[in-house]
Backbone as XML, in Angstrom:
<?xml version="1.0"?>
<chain id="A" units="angstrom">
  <residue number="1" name="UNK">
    <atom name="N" x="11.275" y="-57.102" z="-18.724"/>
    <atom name="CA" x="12.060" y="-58.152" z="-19.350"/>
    <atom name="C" x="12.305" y="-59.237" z="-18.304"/>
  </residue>
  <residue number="2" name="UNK">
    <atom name="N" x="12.188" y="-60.443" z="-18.561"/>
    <atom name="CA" x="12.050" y="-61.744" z="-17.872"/>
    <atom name="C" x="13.843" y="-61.963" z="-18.105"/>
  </residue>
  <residue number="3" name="UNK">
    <atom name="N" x="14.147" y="-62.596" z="-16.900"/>
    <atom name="CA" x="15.514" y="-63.032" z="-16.677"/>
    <atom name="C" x="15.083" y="-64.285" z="-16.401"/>
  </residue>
  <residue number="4" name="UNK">
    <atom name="N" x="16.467" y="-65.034" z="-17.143"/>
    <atom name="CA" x="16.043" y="-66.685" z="-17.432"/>
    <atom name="C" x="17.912" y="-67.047" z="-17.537"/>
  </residue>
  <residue number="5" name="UNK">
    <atom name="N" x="18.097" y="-67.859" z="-16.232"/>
    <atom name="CA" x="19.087" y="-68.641" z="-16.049"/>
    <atom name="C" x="19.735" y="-69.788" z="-17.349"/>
  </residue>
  <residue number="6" name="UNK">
    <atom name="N" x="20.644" y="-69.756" z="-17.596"/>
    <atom name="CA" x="20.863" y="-70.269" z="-18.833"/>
    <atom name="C" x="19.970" y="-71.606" z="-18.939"/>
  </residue>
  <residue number="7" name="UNK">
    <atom name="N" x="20.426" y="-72.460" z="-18.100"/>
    <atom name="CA" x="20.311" y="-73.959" z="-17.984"/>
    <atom name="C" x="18.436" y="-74.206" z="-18.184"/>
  </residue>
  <residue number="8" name="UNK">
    <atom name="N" x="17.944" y="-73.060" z="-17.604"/>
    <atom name="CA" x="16.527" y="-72.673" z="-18.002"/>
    <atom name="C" x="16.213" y="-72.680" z="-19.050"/>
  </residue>
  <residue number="9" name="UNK">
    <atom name="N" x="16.866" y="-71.656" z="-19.650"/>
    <atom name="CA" x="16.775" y="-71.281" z="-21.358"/>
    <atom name="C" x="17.040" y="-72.452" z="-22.121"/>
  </residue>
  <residue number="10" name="UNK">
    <atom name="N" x="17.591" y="-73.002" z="-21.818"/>
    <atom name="CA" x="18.153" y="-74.596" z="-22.483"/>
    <atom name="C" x="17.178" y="-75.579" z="-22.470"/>
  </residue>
  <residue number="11" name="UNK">
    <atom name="N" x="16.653" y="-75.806" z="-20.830"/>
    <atom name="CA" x="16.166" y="-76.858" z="-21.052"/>
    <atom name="C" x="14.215" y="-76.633" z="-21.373"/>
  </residue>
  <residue number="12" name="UNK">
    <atom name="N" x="14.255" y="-75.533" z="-20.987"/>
    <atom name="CA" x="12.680" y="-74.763" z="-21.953"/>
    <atom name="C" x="12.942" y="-73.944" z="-22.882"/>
  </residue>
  <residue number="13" name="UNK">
    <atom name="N" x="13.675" y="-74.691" z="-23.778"/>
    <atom name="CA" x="13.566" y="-73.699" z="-25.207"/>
    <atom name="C" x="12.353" y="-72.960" z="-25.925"/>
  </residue>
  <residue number="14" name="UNK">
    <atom name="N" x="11.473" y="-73.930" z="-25.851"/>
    <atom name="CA" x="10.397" y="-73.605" z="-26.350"/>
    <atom name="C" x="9.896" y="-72.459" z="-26.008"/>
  </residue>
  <residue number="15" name="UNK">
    <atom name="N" x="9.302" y="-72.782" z="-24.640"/>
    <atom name="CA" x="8.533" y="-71.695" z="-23.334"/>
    <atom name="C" x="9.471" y="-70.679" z="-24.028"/>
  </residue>
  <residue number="16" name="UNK">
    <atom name="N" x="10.705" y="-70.242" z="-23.720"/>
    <atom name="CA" x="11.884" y="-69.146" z="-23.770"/>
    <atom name="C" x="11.511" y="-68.604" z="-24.903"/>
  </residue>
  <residue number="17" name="UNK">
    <atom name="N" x="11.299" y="-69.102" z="-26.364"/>
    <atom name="CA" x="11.103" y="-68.734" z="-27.429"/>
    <atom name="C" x="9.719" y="-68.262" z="-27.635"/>
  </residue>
  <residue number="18" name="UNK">
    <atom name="N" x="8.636" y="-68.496" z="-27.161"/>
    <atom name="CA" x="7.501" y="-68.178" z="-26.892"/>
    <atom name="C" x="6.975" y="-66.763" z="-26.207"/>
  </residue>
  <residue number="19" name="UNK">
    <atom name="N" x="7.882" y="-66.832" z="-25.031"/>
    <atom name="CA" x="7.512" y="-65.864" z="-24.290"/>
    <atom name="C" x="8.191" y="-64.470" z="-24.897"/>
  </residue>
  <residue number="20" name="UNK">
    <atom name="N" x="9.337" y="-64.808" z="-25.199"/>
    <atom name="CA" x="10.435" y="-63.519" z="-26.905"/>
    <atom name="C" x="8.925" y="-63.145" z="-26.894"/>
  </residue>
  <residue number="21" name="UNK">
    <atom name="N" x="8.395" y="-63.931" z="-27.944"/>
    <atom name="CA" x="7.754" y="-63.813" z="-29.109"/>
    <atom name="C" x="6.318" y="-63.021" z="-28.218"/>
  </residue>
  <residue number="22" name="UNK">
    <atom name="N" x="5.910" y="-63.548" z="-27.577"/>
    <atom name="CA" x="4.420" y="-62.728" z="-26.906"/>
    <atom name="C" x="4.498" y="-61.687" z="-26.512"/>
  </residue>
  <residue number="23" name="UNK">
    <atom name="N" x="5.872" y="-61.710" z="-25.036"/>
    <atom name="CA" x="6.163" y="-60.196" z="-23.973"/>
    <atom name="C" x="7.269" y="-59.709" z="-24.410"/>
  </residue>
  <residue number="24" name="UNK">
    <atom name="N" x="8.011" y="-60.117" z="-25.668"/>
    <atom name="CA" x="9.046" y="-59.201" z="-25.883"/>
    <atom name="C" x="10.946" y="-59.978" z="-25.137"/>
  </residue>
  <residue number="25" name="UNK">
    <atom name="N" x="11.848" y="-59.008" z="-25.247"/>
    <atom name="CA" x="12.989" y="-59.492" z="-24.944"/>
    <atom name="C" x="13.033" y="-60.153" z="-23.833"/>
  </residue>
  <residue number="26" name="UNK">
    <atom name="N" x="14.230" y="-61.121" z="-23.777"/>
    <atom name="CA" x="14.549" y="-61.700" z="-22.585"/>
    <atom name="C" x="15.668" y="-62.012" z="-22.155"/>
  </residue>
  <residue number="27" name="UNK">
    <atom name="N" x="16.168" y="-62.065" z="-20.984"/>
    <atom name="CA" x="17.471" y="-61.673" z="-20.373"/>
    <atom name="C" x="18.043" y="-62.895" z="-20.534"/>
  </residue>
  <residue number="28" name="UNK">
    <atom name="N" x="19.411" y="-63.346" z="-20.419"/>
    <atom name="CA" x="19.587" y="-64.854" z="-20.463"/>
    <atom name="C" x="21.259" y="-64.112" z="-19.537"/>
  </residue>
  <residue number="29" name="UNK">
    <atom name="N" x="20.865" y="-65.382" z="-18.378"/>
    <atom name="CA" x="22.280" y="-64.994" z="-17.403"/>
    <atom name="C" x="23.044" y="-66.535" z="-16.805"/>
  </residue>
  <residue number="30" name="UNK">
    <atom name="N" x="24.525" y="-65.982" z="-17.373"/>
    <atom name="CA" x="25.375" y="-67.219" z="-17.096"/>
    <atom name="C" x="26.099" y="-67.266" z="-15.882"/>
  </residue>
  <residue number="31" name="UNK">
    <atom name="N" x="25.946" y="-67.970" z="-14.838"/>
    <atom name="CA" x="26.676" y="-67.701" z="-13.330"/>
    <atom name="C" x="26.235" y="-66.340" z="-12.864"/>
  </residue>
  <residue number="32" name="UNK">
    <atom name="N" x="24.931" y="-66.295" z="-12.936"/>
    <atom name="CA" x="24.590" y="-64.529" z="-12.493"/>
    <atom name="C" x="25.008" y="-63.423" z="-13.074"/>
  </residue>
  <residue number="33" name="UNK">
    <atom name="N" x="25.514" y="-63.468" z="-14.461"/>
    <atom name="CA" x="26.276" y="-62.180" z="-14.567"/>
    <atom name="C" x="25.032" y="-62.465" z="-16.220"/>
  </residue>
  <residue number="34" name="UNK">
    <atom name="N" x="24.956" y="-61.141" z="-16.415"/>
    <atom name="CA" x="24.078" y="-61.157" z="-17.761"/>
    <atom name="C" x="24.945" y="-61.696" z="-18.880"/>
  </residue>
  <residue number="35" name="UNK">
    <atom name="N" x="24.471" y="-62.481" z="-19.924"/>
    <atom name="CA" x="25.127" y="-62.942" z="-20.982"/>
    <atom name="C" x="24.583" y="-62.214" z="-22.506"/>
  </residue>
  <residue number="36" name="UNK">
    <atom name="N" x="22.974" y="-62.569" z="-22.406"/>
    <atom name="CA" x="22.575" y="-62.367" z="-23.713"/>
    <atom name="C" x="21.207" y="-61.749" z="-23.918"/>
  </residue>
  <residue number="37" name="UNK">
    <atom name="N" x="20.376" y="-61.384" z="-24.897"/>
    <atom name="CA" x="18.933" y="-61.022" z="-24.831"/>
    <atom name="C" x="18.312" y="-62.080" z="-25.835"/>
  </residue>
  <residue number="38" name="UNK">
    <atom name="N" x="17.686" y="-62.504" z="-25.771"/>
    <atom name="CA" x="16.541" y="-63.268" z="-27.195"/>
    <atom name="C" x="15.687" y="-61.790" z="-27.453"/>
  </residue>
  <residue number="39" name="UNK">
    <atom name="N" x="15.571" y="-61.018" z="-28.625"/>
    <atom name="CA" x="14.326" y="-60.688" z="-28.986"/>
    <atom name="C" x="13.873" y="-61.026" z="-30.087"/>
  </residue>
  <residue number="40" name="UNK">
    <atom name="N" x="12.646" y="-60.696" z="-30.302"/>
    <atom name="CA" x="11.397" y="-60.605" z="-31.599"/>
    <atom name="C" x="12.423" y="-60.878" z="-32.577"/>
  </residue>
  <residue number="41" name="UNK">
    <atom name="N" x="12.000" y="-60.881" z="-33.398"/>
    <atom name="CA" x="12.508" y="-60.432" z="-35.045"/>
    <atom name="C" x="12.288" y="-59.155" z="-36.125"/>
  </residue>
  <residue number="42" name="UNK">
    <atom name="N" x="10.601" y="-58.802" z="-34.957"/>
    <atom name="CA" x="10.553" y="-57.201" z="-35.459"/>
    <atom name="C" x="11.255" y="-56.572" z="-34.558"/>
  </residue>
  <residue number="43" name="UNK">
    <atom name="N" x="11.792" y="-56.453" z="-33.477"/>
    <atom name="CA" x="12.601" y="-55.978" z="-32.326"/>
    <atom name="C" x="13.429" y="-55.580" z="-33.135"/>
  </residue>
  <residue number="44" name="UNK">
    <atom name="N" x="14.581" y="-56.648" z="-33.522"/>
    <atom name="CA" x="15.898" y="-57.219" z="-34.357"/>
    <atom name="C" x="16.060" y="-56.041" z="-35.597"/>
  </residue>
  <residue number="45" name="UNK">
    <atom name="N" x="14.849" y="-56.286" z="-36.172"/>
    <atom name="CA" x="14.941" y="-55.585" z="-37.496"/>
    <atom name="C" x="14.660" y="-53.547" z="-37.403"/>
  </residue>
  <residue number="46" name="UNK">
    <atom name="N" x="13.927" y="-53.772" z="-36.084"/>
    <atom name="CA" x="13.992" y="-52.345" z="-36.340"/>
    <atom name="C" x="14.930" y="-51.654" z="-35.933"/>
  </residue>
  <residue number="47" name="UNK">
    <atom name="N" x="15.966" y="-52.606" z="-34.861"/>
    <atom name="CA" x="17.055" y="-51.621" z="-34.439"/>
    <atom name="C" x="18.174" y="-51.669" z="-35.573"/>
  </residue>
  <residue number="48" name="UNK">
    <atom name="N" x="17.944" y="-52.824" z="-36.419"/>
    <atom name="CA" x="19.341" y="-53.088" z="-37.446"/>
    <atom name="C" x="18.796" y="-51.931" z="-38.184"/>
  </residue>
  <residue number="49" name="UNK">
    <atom name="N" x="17.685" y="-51.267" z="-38.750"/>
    <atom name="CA" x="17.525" y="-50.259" z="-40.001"/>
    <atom name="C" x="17.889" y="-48.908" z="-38.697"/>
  </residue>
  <residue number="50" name="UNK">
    <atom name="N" x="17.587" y="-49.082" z="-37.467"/>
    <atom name="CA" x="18.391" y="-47.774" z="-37.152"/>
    <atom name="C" x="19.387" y="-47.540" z="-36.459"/>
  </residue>
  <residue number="51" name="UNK">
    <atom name="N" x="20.263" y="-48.682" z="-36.695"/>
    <atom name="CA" x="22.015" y="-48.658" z="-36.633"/>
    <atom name="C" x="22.357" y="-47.528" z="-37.667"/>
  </residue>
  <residue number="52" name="UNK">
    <atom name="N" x="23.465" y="-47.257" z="-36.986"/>
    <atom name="CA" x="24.262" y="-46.335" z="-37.662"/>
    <atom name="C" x="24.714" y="-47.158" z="-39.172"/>
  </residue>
  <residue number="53" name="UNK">
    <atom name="N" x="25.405" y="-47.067" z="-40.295"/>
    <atom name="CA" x="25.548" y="-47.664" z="-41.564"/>
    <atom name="C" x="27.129" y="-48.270" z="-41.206"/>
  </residue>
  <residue number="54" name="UNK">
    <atom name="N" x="27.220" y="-49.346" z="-41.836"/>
    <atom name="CA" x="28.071" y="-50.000" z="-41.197"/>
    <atom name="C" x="29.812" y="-49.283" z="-42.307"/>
  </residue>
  <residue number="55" name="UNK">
    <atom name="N" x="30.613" y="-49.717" z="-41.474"/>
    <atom name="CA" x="32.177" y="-49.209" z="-42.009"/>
    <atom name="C" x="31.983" y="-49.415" z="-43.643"/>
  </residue>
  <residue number="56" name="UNK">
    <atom name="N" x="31.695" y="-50.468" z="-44.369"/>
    <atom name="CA" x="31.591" y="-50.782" z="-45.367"/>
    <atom name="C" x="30.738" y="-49.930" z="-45.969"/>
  </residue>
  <residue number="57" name="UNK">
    <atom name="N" x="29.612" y="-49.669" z="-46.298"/>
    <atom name="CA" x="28.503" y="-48.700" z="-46.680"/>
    <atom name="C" x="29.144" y="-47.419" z="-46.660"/>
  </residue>
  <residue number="58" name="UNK">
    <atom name="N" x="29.992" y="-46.893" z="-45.130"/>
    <atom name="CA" x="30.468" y="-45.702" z="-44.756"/>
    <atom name="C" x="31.532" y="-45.568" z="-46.310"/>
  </residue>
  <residue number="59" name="UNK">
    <atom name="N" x="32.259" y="-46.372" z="-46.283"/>
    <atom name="CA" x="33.536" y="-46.499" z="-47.368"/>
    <atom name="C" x="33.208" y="-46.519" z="-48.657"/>
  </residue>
  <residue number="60" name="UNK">
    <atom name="N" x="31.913" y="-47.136" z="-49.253"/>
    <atom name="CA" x="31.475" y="-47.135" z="-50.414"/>
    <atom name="C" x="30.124" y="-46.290" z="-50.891"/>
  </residue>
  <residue number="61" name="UNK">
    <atom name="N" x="30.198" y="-45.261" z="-50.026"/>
    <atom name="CA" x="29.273" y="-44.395" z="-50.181"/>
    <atom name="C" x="30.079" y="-42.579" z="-50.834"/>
  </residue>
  <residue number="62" name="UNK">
    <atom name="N" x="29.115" y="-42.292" z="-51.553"/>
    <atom name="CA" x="29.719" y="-40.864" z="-52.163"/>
    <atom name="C" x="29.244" y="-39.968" z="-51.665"/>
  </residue>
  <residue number="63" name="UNK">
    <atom name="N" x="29.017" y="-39.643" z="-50.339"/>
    <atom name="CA" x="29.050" y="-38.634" z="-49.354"/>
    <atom name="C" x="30.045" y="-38.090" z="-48.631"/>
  </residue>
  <residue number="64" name="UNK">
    <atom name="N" x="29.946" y="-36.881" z="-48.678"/>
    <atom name="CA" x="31.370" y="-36.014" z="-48.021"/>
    <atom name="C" x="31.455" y="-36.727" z="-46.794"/>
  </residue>
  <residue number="65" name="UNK">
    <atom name="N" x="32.289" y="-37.159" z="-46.102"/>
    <atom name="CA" x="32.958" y="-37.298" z="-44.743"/>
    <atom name="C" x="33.204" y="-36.614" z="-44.296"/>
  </residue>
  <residue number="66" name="UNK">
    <atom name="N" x="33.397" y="-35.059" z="-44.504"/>
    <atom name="CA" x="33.960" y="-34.145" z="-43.669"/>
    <atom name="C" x="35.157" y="-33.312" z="-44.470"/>
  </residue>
  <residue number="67" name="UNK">
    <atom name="N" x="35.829" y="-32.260" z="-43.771"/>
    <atom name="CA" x="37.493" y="-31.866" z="-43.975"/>
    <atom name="C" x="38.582" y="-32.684" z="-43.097"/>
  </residue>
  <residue number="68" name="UNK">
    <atom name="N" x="39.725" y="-32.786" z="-44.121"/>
    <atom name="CA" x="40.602" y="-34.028" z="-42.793"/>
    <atom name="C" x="41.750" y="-32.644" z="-43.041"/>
  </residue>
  <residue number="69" name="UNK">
    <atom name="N" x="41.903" y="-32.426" z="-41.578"/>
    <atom name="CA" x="43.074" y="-31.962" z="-41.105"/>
    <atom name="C" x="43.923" y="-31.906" z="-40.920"/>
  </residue>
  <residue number="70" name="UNK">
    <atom name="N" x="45.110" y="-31.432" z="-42.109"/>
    <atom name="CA" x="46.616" y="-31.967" z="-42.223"/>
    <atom name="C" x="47.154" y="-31.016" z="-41.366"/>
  </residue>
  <residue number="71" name="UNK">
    <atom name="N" x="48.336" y="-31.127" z="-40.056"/>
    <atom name="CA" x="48.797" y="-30.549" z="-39.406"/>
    <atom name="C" x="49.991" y="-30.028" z="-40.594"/>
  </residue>
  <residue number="72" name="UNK">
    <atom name="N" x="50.757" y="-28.811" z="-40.125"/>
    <atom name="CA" x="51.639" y="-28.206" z="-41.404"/>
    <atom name="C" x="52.781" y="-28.776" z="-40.938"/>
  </residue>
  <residue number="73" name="UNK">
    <atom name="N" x="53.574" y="-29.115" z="-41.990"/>
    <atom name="CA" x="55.027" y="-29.388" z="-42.371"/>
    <atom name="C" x="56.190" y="-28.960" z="-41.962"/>
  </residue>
  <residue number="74" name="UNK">
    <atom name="N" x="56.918" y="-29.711" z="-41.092"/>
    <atom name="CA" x="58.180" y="-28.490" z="-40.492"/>
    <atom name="C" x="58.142" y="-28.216" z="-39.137"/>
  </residue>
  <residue number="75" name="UNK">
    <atom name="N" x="57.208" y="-28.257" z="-38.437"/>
    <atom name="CA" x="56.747" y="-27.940" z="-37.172"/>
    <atom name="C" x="57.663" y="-28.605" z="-36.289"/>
  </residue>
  <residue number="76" name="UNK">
    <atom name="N" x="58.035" y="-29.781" z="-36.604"/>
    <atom name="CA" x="58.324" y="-31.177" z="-35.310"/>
    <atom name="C" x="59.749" y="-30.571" z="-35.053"/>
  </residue>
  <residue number="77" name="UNK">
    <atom name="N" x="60.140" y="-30.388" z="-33.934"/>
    <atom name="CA" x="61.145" y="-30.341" z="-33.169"/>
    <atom name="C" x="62.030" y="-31.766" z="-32.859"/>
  </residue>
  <residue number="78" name="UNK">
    <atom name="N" x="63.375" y="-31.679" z="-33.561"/>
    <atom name="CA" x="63.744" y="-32.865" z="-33.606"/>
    <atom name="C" x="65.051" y="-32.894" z="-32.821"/>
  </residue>
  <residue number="79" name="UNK">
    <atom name="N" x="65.921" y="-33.642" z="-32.464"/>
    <atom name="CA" x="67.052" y="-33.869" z="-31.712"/>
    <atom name="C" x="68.355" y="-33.839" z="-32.369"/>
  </residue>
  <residue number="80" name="UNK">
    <atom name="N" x="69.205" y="-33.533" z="-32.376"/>
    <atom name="CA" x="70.075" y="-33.339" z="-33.169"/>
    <atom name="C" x="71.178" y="-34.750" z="-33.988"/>
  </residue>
  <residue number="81" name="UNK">
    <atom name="N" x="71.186" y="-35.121" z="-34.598"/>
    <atom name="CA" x="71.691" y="-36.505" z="-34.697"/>
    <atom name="C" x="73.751" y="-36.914" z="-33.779"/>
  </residue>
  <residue number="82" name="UNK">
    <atom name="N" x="73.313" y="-37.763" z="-33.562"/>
    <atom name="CA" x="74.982" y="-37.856" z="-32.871"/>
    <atom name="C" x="75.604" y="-38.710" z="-33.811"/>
  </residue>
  <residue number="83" name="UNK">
    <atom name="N" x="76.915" y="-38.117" z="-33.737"/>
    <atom name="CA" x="77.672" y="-38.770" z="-34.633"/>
    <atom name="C" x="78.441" y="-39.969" z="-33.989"/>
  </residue>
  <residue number="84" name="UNK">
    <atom name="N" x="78.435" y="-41.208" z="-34.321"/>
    <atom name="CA" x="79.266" y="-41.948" z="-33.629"/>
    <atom name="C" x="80.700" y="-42.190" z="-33.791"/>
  </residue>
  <residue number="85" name="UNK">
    <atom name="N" x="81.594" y="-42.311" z="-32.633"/>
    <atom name="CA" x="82.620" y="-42.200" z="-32.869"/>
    <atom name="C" x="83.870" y="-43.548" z="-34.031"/>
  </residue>
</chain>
């Protein structure tokens, strides 16, 4: 993966978008510290179909989630209330 200084990426958009597209992802770094990747669009798409399903899908889907675990009733140890004078 090619690392490409922002101001780079900016002012060769093209080249930047080109090279995505031929060798694959590319690094994009702001003040030296990594910022972003450009990839493909088949890149893009194959990791979005193997993301996990998003909260929404999770919520509107009719698949068991599991057992949810109610702790029992009564248990909590509480303080005694003070009466004020």
């Amino acid at each position: 993966m090619q690392t490409w200084h922002i101001q780079d990426a900016k002012a060769r958009f093209s080249e930047f978008l080109n090279t995505c597209v031929n060798n694959g992802p590319q690094l994009v770094t702001k003040r030296g510290v990594e910022a972003a990747v450009l990839v493909p669009i088949e890149t893009w798409n194959r990791m979005q179909k193997m993301a996990k399903p998003s909260l929404k899908e999770l919520l509107l889907s009719n698949e068991d989630r599991g057992e949810l675990v109610l702790p029992k009733r009564g248990g909590a140890k509480r303080r005694p209330i003070k009466k004020l004078p």
